[in-house]
Backbone as CSV, one residue per row, in Angstrom:
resi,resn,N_x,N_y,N_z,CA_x,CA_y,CA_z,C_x,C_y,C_z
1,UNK,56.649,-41.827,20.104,55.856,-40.637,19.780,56.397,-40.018,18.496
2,UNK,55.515,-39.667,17.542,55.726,-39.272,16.217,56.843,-37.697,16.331
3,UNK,57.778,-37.210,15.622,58.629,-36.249,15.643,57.657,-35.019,15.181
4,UNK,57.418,-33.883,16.075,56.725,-32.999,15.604,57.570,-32.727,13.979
5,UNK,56.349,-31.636,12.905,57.161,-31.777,11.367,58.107,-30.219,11.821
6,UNK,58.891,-30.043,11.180,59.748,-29.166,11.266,59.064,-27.590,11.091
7,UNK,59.099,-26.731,12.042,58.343,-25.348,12.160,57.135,-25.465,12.788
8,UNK,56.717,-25.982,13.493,54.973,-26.894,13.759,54.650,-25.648,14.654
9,UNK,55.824,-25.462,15.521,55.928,-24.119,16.638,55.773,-22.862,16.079
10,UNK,56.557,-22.829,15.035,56.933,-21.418,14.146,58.497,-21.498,13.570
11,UNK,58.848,-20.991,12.770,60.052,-20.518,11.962,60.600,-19.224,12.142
12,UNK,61.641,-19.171,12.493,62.521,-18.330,12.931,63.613,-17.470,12.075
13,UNK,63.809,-16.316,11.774,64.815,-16.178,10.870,65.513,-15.769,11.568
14,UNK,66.853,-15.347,11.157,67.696,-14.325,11.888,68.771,-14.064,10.155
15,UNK,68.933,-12.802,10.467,70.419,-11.916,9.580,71.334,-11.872,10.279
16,UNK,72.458,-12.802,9.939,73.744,-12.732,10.647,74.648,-12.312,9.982
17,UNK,76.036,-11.550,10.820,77.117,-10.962,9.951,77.882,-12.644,9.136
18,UNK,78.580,-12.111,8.293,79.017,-13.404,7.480,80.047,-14.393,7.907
19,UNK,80.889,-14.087,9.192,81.740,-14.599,9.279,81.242,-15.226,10.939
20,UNK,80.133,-14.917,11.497,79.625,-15.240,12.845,79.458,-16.634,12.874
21,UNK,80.415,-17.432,13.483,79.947,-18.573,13.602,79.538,-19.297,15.266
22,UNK,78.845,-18.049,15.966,78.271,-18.179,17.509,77.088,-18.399,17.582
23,UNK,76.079,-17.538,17.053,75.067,-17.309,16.991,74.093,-18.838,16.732
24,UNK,74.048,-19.023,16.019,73.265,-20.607,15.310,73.544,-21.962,16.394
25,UNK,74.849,-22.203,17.196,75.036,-22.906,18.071,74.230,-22.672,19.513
26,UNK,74.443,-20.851,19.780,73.595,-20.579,20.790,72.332,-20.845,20.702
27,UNK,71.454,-20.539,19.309,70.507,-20.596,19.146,69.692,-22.392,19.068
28,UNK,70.336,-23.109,18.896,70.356,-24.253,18.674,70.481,-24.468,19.926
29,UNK,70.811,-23.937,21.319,70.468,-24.587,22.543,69.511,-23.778,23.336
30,UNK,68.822,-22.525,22.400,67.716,-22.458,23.341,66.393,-22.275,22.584
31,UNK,66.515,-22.924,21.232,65.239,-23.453,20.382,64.147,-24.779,20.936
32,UNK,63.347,-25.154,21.323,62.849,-26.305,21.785,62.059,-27.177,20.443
33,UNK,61.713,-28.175,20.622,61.452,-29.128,18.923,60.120,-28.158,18.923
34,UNK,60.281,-28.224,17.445,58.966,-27.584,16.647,59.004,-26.101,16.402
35,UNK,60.468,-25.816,16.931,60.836,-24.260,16.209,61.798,-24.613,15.269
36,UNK,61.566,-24.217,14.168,62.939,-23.719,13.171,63.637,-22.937,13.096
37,UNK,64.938,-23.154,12.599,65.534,-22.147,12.133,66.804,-21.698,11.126
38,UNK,66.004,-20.635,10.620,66.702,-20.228,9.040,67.482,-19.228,9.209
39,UNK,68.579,-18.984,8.349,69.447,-18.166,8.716,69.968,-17.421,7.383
40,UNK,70.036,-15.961,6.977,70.907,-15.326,5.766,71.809,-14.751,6.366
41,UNK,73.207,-14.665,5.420,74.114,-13.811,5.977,74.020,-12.612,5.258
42,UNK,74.922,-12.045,6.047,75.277,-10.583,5.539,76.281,-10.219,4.652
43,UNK,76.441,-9.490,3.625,77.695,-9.606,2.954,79.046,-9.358,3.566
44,UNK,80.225,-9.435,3.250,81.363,-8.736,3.562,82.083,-10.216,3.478
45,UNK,83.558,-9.622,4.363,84.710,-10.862,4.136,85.281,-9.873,5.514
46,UNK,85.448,-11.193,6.571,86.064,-10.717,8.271,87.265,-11.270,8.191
47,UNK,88.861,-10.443,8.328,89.721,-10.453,8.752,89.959,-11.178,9.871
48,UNK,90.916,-11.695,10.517,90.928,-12.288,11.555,91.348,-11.573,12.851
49,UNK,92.016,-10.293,12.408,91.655,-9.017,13.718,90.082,-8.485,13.421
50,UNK,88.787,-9.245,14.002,87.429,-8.638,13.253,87.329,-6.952,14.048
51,UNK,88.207,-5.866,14.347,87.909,-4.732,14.514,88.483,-4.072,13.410
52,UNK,89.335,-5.032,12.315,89.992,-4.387,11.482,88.187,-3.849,10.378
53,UNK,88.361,-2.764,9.888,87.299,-2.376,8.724,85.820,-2.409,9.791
54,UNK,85.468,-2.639,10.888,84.613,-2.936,11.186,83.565,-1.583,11.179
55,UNK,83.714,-0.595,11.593,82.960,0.272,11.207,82.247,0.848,9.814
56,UNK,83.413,0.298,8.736,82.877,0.428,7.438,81.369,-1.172,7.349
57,UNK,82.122,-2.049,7.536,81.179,-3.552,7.460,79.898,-3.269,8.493
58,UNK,79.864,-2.479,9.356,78.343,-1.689,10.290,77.300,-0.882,9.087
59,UNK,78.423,-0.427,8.548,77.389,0.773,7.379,77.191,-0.205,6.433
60,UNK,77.922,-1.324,5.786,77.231,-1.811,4.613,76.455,-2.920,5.330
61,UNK,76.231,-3.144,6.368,75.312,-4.495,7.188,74.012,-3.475,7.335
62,UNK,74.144,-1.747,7.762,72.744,-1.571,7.701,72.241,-1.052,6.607
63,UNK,73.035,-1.172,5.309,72.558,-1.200,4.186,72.095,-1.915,3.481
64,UNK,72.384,-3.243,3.838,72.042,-4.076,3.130,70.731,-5.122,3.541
65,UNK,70.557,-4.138,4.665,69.381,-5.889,5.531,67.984,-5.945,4.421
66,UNK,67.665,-5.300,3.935,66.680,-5.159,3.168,66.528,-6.413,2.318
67,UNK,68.136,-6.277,1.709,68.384,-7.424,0.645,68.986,-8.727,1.505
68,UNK,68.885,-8.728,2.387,69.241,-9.779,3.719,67.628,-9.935,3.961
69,UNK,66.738,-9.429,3.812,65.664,-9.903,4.352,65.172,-10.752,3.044
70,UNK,65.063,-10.209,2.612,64.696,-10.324,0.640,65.079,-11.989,0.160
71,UNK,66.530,-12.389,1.190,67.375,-14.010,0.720,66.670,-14.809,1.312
72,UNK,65.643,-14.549,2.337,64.508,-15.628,2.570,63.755,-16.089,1.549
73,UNK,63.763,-15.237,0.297,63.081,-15.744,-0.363,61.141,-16.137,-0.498
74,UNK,60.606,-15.050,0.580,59.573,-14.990,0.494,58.954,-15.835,1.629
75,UNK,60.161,-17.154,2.268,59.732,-18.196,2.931,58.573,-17.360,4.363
76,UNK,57.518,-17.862,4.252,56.798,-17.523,5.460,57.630,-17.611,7.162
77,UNK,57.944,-17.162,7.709,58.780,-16.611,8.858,57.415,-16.149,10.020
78,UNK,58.016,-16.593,11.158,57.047,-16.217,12.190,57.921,-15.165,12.795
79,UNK,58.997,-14.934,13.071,59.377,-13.871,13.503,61.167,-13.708,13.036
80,UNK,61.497,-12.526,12.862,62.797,-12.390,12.040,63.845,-11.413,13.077
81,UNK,64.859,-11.739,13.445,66.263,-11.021,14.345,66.986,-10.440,13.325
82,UNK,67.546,-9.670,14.160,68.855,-9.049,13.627,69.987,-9.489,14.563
83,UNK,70.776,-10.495,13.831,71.849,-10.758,14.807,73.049,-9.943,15.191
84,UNK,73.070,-8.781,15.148,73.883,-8.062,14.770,73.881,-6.934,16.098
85,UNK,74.759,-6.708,17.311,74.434,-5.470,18.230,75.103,-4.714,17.733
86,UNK,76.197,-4.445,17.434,77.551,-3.211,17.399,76.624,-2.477,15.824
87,UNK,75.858,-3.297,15.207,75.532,-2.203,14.049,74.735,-1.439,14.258
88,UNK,73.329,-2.186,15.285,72.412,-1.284,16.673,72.441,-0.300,16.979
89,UNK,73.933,-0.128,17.502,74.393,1.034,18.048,75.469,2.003,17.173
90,UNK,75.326,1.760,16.247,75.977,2.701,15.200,74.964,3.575,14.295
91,UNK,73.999,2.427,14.716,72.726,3.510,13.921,71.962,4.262,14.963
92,UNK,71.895,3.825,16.211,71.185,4.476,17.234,69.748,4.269,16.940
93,UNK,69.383,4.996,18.438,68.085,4.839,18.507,66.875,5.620,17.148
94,UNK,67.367,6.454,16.883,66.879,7.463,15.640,66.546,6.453,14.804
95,UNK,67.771,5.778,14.266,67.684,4.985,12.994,67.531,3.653,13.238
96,UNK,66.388,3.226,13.951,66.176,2.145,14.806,64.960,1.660,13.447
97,UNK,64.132,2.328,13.457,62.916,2.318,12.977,63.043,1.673,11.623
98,UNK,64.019,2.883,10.890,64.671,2.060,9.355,65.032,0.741,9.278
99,UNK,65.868,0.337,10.376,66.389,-0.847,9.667,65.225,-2.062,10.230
100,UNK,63.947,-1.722,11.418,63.400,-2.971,11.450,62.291,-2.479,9.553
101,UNK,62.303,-1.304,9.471,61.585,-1.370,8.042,62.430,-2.328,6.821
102,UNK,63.513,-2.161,6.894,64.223,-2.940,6.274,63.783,-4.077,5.922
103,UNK,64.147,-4.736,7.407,63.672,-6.313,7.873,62.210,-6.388,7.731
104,UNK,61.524,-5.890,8.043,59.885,-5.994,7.050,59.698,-6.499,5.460
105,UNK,60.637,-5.609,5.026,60.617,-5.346,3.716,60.689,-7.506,2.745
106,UNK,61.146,-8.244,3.811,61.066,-9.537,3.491,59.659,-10.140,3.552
107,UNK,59.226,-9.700,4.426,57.499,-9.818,4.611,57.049,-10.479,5.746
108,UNK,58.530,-10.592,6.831,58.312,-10.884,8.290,57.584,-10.018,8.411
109,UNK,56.145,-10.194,9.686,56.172,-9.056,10.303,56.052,-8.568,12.195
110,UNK,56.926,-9.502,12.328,57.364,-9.761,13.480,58.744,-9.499,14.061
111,UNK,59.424,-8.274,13.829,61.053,-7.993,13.759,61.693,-7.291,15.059
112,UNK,62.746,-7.741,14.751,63.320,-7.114,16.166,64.946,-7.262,15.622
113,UNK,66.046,-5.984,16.270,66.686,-6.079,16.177,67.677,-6.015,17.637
114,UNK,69.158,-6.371,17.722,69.349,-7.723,19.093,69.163,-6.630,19.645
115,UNK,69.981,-5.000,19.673,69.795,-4.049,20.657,68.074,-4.252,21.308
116,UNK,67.231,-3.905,20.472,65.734,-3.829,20.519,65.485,-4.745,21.687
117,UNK,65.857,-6.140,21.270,65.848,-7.298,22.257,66.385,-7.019,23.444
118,UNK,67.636,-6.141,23.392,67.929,-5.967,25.038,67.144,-5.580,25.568
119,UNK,66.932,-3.996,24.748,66.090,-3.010,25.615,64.731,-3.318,26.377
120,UNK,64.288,-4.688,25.186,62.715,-4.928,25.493,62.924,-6.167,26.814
121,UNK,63.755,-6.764,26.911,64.308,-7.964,28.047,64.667,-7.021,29.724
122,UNK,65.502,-5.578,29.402,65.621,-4.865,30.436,64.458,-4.293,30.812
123,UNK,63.639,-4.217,30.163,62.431,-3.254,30.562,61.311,-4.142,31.186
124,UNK,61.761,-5.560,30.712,60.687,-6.551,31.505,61.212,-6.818,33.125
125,UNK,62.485,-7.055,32.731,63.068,-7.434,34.100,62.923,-5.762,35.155
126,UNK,62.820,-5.013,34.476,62.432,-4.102,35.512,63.871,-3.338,35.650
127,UNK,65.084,-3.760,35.693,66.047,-3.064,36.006,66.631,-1.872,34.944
128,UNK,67.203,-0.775,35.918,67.756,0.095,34.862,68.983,0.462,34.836
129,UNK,69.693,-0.008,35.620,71.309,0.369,35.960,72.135,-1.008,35.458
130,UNK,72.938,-0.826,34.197,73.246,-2.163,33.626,75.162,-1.992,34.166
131,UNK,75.646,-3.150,33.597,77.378,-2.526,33.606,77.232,-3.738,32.269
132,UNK,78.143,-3.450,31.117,77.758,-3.684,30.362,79.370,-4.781,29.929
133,UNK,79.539,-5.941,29.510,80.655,-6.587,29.594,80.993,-6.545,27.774
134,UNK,81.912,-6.034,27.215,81.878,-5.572,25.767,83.334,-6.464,25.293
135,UNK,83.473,-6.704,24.645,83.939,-6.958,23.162,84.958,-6.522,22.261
136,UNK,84.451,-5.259,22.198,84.714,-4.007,21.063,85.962,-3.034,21.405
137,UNK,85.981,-2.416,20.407,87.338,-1.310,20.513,86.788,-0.353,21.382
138,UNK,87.299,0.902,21.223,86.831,1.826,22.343,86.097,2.909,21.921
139,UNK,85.701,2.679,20.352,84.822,3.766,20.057,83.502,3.020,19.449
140,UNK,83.576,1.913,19.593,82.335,1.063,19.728,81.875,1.367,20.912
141,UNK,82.796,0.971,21.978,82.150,1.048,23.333,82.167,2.200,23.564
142,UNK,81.865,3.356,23.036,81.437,5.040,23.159,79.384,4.602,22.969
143,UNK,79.508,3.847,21.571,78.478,3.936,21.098,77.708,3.662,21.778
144,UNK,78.135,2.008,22.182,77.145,1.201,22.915,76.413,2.242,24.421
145,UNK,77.660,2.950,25.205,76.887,3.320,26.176,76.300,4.773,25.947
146,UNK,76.499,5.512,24.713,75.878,6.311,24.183,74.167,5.818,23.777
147,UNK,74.026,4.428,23.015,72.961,4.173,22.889,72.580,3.669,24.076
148,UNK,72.483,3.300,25.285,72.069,2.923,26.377,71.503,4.280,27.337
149,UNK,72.597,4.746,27.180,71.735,6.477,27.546,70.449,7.387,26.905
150,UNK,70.363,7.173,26.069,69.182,7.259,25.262,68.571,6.773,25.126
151,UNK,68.608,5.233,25.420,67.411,4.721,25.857,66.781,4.572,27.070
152,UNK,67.483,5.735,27.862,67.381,5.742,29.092,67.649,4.801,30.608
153,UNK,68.743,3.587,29.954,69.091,2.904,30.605,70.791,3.477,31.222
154,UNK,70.358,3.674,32.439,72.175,4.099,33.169,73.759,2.906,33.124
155,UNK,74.310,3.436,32.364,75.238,2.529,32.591,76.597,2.659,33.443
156,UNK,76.837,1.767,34.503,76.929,1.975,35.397,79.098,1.350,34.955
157,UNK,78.720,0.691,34.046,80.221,0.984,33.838,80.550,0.158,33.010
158,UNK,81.739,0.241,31.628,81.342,-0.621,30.495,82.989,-1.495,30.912
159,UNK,82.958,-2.743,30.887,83.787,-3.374,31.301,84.535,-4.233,29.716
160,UNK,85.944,-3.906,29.069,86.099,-4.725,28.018,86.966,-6.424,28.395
161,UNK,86.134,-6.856,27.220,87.037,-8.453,27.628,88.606,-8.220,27.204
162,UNK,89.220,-8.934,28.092,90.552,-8.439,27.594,91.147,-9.488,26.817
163,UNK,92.250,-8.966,25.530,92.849,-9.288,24.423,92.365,-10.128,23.154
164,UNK,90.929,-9.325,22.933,89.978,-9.585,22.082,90.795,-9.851,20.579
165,UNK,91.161,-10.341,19.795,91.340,-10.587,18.448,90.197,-10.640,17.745
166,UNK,89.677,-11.745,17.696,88.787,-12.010,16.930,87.366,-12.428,17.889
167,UNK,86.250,-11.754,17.978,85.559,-11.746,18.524,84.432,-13.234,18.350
168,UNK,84.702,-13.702,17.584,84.475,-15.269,17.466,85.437,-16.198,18.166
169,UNK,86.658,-16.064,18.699,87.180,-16.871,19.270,87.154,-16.527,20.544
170,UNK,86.527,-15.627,21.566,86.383,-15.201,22.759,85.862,-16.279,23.558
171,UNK,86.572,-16.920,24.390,86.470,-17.861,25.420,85.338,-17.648,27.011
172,UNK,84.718,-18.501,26.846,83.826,-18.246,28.274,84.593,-17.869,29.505
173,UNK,86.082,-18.223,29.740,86.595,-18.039,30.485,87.038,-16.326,30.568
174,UNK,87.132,-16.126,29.775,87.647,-13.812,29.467,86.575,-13.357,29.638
175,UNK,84.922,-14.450,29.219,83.547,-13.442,29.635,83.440,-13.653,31.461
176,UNK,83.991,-14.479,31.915,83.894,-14.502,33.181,84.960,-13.932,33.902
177,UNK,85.888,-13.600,33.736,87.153,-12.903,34.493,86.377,-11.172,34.615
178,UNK,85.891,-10.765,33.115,85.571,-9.690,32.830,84.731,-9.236,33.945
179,UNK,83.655,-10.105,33.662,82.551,-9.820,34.982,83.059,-9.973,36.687
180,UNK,83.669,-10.600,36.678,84.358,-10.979,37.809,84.591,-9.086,38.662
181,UNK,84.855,-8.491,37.926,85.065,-6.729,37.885,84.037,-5.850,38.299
182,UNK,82.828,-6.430,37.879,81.635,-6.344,38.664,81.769,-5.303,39.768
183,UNK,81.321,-3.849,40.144,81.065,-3.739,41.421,79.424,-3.687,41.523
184,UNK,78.686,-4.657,42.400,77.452,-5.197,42.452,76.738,-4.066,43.159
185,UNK,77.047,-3.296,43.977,76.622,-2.131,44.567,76.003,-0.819,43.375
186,UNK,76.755,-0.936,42.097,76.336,0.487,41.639,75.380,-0.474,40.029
187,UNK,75.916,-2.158,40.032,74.791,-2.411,38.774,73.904,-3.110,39.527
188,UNK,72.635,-3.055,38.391,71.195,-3.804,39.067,70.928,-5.316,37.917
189,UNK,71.853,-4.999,36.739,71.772,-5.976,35.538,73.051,-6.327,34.962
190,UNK,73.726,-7.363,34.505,74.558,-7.438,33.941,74.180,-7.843,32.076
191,UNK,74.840,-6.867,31.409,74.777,-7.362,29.634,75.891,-7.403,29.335
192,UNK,75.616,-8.751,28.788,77.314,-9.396,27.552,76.505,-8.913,26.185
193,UNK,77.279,-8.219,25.823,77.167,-7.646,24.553,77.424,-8.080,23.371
194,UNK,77.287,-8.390,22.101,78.076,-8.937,21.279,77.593,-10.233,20.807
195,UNK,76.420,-10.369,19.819,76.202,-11.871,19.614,77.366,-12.997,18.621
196,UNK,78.998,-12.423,18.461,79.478,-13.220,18.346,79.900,-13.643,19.386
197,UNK,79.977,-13.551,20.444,80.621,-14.135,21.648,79.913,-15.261,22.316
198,UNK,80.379,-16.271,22.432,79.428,-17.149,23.388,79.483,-17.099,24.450
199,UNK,77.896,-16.546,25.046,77.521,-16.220,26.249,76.377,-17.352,27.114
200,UNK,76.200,-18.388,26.576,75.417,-19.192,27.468,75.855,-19.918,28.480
201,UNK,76.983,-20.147,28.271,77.795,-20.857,29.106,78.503,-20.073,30.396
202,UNK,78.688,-18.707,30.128,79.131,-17.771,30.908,77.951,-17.271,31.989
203,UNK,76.798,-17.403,31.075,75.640,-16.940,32.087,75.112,-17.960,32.979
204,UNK,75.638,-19.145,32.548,75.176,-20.206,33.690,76.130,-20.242,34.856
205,UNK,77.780,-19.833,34.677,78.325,-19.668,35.506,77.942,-18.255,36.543
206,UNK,77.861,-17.163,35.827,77.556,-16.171,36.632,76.394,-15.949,37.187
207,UNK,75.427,-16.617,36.907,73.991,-16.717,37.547,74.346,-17.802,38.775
208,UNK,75.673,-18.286,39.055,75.560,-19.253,40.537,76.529,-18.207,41.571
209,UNK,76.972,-16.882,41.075,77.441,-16.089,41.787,77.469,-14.928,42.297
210,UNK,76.634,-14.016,41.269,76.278,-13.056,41.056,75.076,-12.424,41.627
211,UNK,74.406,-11.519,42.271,72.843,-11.470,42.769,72.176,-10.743,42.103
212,UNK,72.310,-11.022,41.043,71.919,-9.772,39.646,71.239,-10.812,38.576
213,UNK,70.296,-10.268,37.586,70.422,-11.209,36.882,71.297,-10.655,35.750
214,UNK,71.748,-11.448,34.724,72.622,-11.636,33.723,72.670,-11.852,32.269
215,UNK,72.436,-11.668,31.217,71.506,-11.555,30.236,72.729,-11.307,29.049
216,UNK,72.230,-11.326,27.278,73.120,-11.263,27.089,72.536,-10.783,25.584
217,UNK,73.327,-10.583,23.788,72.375,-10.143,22.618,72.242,-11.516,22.668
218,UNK,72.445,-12.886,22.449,72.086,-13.713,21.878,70.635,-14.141,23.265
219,UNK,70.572,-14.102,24.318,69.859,-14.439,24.691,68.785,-13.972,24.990
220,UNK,68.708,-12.319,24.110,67.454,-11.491,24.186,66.718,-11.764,23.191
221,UNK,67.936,-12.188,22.116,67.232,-12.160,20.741,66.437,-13.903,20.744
222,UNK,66.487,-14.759,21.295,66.446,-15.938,21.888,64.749,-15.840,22.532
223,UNK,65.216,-14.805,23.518,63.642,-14.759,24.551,62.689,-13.941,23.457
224,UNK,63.024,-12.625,22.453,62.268,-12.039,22.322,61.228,-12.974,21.029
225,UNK,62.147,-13.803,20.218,61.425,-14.269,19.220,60.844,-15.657,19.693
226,UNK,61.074,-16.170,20.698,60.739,-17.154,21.000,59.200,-16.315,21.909
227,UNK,58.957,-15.012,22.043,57.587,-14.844,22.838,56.857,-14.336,21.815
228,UNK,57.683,-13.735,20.982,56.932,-13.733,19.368,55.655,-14.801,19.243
229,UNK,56.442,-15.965,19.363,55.764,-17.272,18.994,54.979,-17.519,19.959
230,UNK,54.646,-16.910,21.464,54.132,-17.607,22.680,54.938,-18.709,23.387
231,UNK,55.901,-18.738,23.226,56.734,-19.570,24.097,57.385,-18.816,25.170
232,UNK,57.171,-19.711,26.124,58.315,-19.141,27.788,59.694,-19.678,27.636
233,UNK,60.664,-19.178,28.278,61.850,-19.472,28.734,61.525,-20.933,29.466
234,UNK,60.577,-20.941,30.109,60.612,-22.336,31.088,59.985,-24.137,30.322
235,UNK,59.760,-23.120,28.865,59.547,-24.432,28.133,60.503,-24.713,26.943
236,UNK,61.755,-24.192,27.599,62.996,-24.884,26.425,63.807,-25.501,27.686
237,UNK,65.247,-26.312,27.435,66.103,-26.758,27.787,67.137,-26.151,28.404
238,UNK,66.979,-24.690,27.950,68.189,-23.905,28.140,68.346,-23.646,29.580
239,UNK,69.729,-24.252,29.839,69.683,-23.602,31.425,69.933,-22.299,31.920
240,UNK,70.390,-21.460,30.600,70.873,-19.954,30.694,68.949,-19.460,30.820
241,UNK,68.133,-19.940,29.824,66.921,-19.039,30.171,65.983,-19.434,31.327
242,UNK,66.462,-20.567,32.076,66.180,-21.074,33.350,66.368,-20.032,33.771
243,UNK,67.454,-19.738,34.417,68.467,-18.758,35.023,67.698,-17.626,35.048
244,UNK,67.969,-16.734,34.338,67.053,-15.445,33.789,65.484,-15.486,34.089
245,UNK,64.939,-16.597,34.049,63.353,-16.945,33.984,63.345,-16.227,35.464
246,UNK,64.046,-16.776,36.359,63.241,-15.994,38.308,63.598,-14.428,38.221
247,UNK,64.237,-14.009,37.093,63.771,-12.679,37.200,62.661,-11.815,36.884
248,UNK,61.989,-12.958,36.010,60.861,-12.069,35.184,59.549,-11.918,35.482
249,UNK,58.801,-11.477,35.380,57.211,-11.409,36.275,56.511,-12.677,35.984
250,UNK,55.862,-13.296,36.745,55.209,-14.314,36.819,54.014,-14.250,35.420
């Protein structure tokens, strides 16, 4: 059978921070043939403690997506991400609006940014009481459940991975100990936060233990542009959006 031609499905962009090297692997296991995908980075230079400067590299990432949208180069795009949560929530819900104008400003017009993707993935699944498995220092994780409150989602308790360095080298095994902490009585959802972290592998483990479903930024931003296009979770490979799929309305 002939190889569908490359994009036949649609083309995909995403803006990633510059030093993320999670994102494109995740995405690469829950793309199915005949989606593409293109990728610009973001400017800066990541230390190998990545909390070092990180709040300054949030303000020039939501300054710059404009000209992050702009490095597509005009290429026709069916739908465009922001790979980026911790900058999400530094701009909040207020300044939500700006930066998908930003991301317009390339001439997608199909945008979403990963917070956006949660919110719009929690609101399908119906649940509103999250506990949220984080990443970040401790005034990130102010933000994050600051922006979760305002979007009117309860968070029921923000759990950090422990002895985070570099948030690209975070092991499936610290996203699962983390959760492991879980009290299942007061959450209705679990979110791994953080699309440098690899979370597909973690969600296939915790979806065989957990009675919650489990969700994560890379795998919202995953479902949301992939329905962009009209595609289901149940027509890729991924066993993480298997997983997630019996939560969602028929």
């Amino acid at each position: 059978m002939a190889r569908p031609d490359y994009g036949s499905r649609g083309r995909i962009g995403l803006i990633v921070p510059p030093a993320n090297t999670t994102i494109e692997p995740e995405f690469a296991e829950m793309l199915p043939a005949g989606v593409s995908l293109h990728v610009a980075r973001l400017p800066g230079r990541v230390s190998k403690q990545t909390s070092t400067g990180l709040r300054e590299r949030f303000i020039g990432y939501n300054e710059n997506l404009g000209a992050a949208a702009d490095a597509f180069g005009g290429a026709k795009l069916s739908a465009l991400g922001l790979g980026v949560t911790g900058s999400c929530y530094l701009a909040g819900l207020r300044d939500e609006e700006r930066l998908l104008s930003a991301m317009r400003s390339g001439g997608a017009e199909q945008v979403v940014t990963a917070a956006g993707a949660l919110r719009s993935l929690i609101e399908t699944i119906g649940r509103r009481r999250i506990t949220i498995i984080v990443p970040y220092p401790d005034w990130l994780t102010e933000m994050a459940v600051a922006y979760w409150h305002a979007a009117g989602v309860a968070v029921a308790a923000a759990i950090p991975i422990a002895g985070v360095e570099s948030i690209y080298e975070v092991r499936t095994e610290a996203v699962v100990r983390a959760a492991e902490k879980i009290q299942e009585k007061d959450a209705e959802l679990v979110v791994l936060s953080g699309t440098g972290v690899a979370t597909l592998p973690a969600i296939e483990q915790l979806a065989r233990v957990l009675p919650i479903p489990v969700i994560s930024s890379n795998l919202a931003l995953g479902w949301w542009l992939l329905k962009a296009l009209g595609i289901k979770p149940h027509e890729t490979d991924c066993r993480a959006f298997h997983d997630v799929s019996r939560w969602l309305p028929a």
